[in-house]
C-alpha positions in Angstrom: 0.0 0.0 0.0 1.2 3.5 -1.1 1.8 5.7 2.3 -1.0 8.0 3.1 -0.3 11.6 3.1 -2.4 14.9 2.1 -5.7 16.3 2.8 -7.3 13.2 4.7 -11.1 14.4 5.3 -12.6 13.2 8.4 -16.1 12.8 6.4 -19.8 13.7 7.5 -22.0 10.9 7.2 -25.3 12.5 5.3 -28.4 11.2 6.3 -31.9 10.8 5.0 -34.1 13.5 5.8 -36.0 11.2 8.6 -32.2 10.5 9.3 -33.4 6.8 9.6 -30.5 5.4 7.4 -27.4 7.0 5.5 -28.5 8.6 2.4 -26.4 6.9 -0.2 -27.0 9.7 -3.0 -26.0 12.4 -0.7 -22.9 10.8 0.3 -21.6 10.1 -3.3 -22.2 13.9 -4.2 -20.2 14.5 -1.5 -17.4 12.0 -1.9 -17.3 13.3 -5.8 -17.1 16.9 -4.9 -14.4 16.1 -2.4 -12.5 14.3 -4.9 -13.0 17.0 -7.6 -11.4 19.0 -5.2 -8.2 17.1 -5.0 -8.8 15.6 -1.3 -5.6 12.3 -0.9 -8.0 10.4 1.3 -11.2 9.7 2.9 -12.0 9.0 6.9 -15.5 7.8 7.6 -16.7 6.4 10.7 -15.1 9.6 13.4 -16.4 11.9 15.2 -17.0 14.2 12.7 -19.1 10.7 10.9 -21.0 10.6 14.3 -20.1 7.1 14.4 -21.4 7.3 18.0 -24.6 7.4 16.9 -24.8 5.0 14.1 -25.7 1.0 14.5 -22.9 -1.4 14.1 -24.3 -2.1 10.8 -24.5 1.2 9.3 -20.8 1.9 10.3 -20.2 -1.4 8.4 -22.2 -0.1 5.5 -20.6 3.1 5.4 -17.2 2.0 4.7 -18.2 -0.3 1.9 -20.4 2.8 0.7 -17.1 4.5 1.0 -14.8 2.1 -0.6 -17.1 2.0 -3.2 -17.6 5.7 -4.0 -13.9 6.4 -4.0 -13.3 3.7 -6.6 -9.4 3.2 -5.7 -8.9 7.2 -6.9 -8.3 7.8 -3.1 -7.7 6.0 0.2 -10.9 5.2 2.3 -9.1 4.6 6.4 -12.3 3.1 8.2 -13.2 4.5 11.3 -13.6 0.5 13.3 -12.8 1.8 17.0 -15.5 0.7 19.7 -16.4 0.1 22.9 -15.9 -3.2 23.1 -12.2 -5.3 21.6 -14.8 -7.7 20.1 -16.8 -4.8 17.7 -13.6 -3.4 17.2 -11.6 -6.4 15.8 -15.4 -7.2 13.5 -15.0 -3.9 12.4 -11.6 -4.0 11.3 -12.1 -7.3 9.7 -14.6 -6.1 8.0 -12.9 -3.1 6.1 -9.9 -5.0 5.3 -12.9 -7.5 3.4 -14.3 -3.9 2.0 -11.4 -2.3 1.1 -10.1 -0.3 3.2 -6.8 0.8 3.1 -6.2 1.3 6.7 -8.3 1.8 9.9 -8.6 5.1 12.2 -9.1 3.3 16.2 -10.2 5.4 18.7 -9.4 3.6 22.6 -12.4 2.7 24.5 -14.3 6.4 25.4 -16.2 5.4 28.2 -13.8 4.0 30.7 -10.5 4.3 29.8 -7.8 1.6 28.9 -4.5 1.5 30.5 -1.5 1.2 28.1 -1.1 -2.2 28.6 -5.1 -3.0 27.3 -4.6 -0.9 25.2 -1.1 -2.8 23.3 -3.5 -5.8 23.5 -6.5 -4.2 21.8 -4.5 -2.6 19.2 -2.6 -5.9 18.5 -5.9 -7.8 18.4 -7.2 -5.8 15.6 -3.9 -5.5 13.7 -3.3 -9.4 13.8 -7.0 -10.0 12.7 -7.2 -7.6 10.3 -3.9 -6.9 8.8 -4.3 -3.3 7.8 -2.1 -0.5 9.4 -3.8 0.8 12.0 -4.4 5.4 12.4 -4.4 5.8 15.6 -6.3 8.3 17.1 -5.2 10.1 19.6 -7.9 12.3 21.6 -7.5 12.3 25.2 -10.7 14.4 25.6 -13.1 11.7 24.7 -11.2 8.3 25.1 -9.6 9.5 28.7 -6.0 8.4 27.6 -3.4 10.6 27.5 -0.3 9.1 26.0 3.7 10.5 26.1 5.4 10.9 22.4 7.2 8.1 23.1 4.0 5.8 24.3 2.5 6.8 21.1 5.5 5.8 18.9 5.5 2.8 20.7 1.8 1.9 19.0 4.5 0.9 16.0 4.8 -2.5 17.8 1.0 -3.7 18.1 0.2 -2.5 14.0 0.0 1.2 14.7 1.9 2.9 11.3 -0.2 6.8 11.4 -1.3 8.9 14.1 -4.2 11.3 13.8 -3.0 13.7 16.7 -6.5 15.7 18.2 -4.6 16.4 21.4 -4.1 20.1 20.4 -0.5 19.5 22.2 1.9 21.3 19.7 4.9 20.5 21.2 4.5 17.2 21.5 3.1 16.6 18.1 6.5 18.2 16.8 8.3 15.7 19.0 6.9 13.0 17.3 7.1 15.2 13.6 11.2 15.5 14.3 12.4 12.5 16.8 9.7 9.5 16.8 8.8 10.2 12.7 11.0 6.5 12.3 8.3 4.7 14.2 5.1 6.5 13.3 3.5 9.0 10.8 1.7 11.7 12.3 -0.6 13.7 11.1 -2.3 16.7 13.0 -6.4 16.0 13.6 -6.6 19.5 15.6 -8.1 21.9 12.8 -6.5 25.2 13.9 -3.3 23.6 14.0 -3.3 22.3 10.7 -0.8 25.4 8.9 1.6 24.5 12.1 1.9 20.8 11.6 2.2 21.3 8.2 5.0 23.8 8.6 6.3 21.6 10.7 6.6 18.6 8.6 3.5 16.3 9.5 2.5 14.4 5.9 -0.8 15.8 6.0 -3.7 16.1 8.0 -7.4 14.2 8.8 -9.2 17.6 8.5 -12.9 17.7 9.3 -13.1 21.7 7.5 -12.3 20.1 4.6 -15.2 19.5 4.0 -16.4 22.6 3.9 -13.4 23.9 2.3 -11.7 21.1 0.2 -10.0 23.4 -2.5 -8.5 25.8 0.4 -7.6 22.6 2.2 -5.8 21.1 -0.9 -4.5 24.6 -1.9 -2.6 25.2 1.6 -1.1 21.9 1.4 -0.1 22.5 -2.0 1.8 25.6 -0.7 3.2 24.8 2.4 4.2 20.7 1.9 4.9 20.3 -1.5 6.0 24.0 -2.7 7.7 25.0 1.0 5.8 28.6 0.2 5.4 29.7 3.8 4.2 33.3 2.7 1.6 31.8 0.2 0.4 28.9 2.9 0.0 31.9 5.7 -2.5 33.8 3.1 -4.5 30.6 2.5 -4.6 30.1 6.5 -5.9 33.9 7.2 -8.7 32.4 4.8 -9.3 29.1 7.0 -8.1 29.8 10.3 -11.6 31.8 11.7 -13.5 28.9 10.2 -11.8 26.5 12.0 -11.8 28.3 15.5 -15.6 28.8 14.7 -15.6 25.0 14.1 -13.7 24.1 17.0 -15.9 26.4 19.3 -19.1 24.5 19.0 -20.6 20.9 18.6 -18.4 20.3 15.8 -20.1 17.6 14.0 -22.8 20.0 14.0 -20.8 22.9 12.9 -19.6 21.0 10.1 -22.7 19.7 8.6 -23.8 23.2 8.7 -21.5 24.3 6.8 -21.6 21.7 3.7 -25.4 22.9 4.1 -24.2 26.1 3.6 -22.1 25.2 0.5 -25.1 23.4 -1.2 -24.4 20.0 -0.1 -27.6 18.6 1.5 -26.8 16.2 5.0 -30.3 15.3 6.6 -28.9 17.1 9.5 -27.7 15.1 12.9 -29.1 12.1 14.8 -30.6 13.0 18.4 -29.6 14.4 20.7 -27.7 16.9 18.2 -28.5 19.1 15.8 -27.7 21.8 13.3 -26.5 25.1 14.3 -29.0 27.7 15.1 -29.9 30.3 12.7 -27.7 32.9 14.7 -24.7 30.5 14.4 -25.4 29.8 10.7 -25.1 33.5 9.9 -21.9 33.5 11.6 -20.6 30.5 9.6 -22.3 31.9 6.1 -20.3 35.2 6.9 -16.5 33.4 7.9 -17.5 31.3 4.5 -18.1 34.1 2.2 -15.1 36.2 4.0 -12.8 33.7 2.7 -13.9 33.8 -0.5 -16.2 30.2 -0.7 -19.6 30.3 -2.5 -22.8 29.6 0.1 -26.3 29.2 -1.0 
């Protein structure tokens, strides 16, 4: 498998209208546009999917609904983590079978694991699977919060990528410029996306992108494959208020409301959440149109 690297969007998952099951139509509109836009990969099944609120067999479908979409132009890394070591390992089983090129695992977000469990759990699902595993580091939700060197150390249970959503810069560089022999990181925290770039990370899993998949393609174009530092801090000025919007509210919410706002029908969320309120949406509409991106 060809290393993953680039604008890796951590994808909505549109629903019907009833928001009964995922709307199949609306997610291939929105996988095309993506990849029209020049997006390197796609990550269903996060927290920007709202995997949490999805049935195991939904989260199932949407990575073969994923898989399928892409059509080998891009990377699909399936979203399998879980409660449970026994849903994770299916789930992971099950994308390799789909396709999948890799999986995102999220530890346990209810209680959390100890580093020892969590070796085991990762192993488990690597050994069952073989596909290299993203991990995905968010101490806010899973509870776990791992050194650089604890995370590096994932390379020996099938862990090849991290998505970092710490928000810890300094040691995200650590593992950029000491650790980057045992494990690929790639920043997950959207208003530190110019920063890990500039600081060497491959890419990034990028919820905003979609919202804004040419910017996002644009300022890696600049900053990692050109080195244009003065062009990638105009294309930031653009993004950076719409990420620190995003980042200030439900984001999964945020999100959807702003590929409403760009024409892309979602169904909305699942209970208990919900769009943004009109307020918030005129907020978003303006930071949109500010930076230049068409709303309806």
């Amino acid at each position: 498998m060809d290393p993953l690297y680039g604008i890796m969007v951590a994808l909505i998952t549109p629903f019907t209208d009833d928001k009964t099951a995922i709307d199949e139509g609306r997610l291939q509109s929105h996988i095309e546009h993506l990849i029209k836009a020049g997006v390197h990969g796609l990550v269903p099944g996060g927290s920007t999917g709202e995997f949490t609120t999805m049935t195991f067999a939904e989260r199932k479908q949407l990575t073969e609904l994923c898989v399928k979409f892409a059509a080998g132009r891009v990377p699909v890394v399936a979203g399998t983590g879980s409660l449970s070591s026994a849903e994770a390992v299916e789930l992971s089983v099950h994308a390799a079978k789909a396709g999948a090129a890799a999986t995102m695992v999220v530890p346990p977000f209810y209680d959390p694991v100890n580093l020892e469990q969590l070796h085991e759990l990762l192993n488990e699902i690597h050994t069952a699977s073989g596909l290299p595993i993203v991990f995905y580091n968010i101490p806010s939700a899973s509870g776990i919060t791992l050194s650089p060197t604890e995370i590096a150390g994932l390379s020996k249970v099938g862990v090849k990528y991290l998505k970092d959503t710490s928000g810890n810069a300094p040691a995200l560089t650590e593992l950029i410029f000491s650790l980057s022999d045992q494990i690929t990181s790639f920043n997950g925290w959207d208003t530190l996306t110019f920063y890990g770039l500039a600081a060497g990370a491959p890419g990034g899993v990028w919820g905003a992108a979609n919202i804004i998949p040419e910017l996002a393609v644009e300022l890696y174009e600049a900053v990692s494959v050109k080195g244009d530092l003065k062009r990638g801090r105009e294309i930031w000025a653009k993004a950076f208020p719409i990420c620190k919007f995003l980042e200030s509210h439900n984001y999964a919410a945020a999100v959807k409301t702003g590929v409403e706002l760009i024409g892309q029908p979602t169904g909305g969320l699942r209970k208990p959440f919900a769009l943004l309120n009109p307020e918030l949406t005129a907020e978003l509409k303006q930071l949109l149109q500010n930076a230049g991106v068409k709303t309806v």
